[in-house]
C-alpha positions, 0 to 999 in steps of 0.5 A: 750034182750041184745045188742052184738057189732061184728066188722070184722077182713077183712073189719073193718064193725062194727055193733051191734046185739041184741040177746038171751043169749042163742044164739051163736055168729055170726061169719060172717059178713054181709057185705063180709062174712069174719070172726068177733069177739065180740067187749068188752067195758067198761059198765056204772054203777050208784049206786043210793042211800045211801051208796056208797059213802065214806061220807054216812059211815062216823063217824060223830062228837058228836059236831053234834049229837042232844040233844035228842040223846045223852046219858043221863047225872047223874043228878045234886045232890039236893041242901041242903034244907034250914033252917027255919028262926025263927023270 
């Protein structure tokens, strides 16, 4: 259930209350029954993972890449064979 912060416009009383979504808002306060609003603040986020980050997506260089990963290379030609020498 979420919790809603209300602050009063006459005595500056400030509390919070858990409610429903689909629970209207207060609108008096507990306190000297005048009038309070919602109270709006910035919210934590975490991004976990991979991803969210600027290094996660970054190209890396072909210096870094494995052996085994690479494309394979034409193959040295064939050395010429050799001549059998005649005694």
């Amino acid at each position: 259930m979420p919790t809603y912060q209300y602050a009063c416009t006459a005595c500056d009383h400030e509390f919070e209350a858990f409610q429903s979504f689909t629970e209207d808002s207060l609108t008096v306060c507990p306190e000297c029954k005048g009038e309070i609003k919602k109270v709006y603040s910035a919210v934590g986020v975490v991004f976990k993972g991979s991803g969210f980050y600027k290094t996660d997506s970054a190209k890396s260089s072909t210096a870094s890449v494995p052996a085994a990963t690479t494309a394979p290379s034409t193959p040295p030609p064939a050395a010429p064979p050799t001549a059998a020498k005649s005694d």
